[in-house]
C-alpha positions, 0 to 999 in steps of 0.5 A: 616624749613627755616635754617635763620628762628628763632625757638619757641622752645628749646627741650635739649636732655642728651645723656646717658647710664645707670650706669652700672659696665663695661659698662660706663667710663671704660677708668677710669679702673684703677685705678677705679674698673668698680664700681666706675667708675658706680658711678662717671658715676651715679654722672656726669649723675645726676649733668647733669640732675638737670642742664638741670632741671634748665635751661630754656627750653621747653622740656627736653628729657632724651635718654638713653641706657639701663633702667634708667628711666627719671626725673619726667618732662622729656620724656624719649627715647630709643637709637636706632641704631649702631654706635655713629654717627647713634645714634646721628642722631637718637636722633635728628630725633626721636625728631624733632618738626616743630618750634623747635630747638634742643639741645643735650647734654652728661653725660661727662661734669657735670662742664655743668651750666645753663648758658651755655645753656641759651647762647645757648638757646639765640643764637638760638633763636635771628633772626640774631643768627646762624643756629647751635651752638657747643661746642668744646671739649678738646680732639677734640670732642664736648661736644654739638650740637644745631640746629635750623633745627634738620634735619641738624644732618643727617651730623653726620652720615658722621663724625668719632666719638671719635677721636681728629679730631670729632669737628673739622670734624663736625664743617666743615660737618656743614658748607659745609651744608651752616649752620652759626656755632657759637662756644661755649665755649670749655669744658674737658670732663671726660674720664680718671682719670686725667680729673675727677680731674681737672673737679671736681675742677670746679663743686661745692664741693658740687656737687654729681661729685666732691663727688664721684670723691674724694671718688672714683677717687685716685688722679693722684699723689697717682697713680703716686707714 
């Protein structure tokens, strides 16, 4: 697909694992028992799921690591591959529709709104819009990649993941493939007990995060006394 031509379509893709004790946010432990940290990763996943439910897109693919089974309207994948880098590429690749675009989000970011992704939606749908979208993370990763032509991801293969210079890399590995890059707005992601305090206060007190963040995250201050 011709790198300037618009897409028809938008698939969104949620890179997740299952909630599993020990095996999802464990930098969260402590001061989070494996248990809790589970269930904030469950509350984050959920809130990020009904999200993407809501935005206006034409397929919603849930690519998952273990055995959660996707929402009713969504087609579920298996990670295949390694490394984070490898999956990331496989996820795009193994999705891939001719005229679609692609957008891959994770279960780090449940402050995530709908609006973030209709602007995404947006930009890659506009014939003078840029070929990928990204959304730089706090901690110098990214929180999303949208490609017009998803078999641009191959890039990701290049790039180091989890370290602070991740966005920065990918943003340079995406221009030098002579792709038009447009930066979305930046957002924390969840990783330690401090950012799930300060995400928690920008998802609504309702949301299934902030909930399980108040019951199950102590408070910075609490740990620090």
């Amino acid at each position: 697909m011709n790198a300037h031509r618009p897409p028809t379509a938008l698939r969104v893709l949620v890179l997740a694992k299952t909630p599993v004790p020990g095996r999802v946010k464990t930098r969260l432990c402590p001061p989070c028992t494996p248990a809790q940290a589970a269930r904030v990763a469950a509350a984050a996943l959920a809130d990020t799921l009904d999200t993407v439910g809501t935005a206006t897109v034409d397929a919603r693919v849930l690519v998952v690591d273990g055995d959660l089974p996707a929402p009713p309207g969504w087609t579920r994948l298996a990670q295949r591959g390694g490394p984070l880098a490898d999956r990331l590429a496989h996820a795009f690749a193994d999705t891939q529709t001719a005229g679609a675009a692609t957008l891959l989000v994770g279960m780090d970011t449940p402050q995530l709104t709908a609006a973030h992704l209709d602007t995404a939606r947006d930009l890659l749908g506009r014939a003078d819009g840029p070929d990928a979208v990204l959304g730089p993370a706090d901690d110098g990763g990214w929180w999303t990649l949208g490609l017009r032509d998803p078999g641009h991801a191959t890039v990701l293969r290049t790039v180091p993941t989890s370290v602070a210079s991740t966005g920065a890399r990918t943003l340079a590995a995406l221009r030098r493939r002579g792709l038009r890059v447009h930066l979305l707005p930046r957002l924390r992601d969840v990783d330690t007990a401090v950012d799930a305090h300060a995400v928690a206060a920008l998802c609504p007190p309702d949301s299934r995060f902030a909930r399980a963040v108040a019951v199950d995250v102590p408070s910075p201050t609490a740990v620090a006394g």
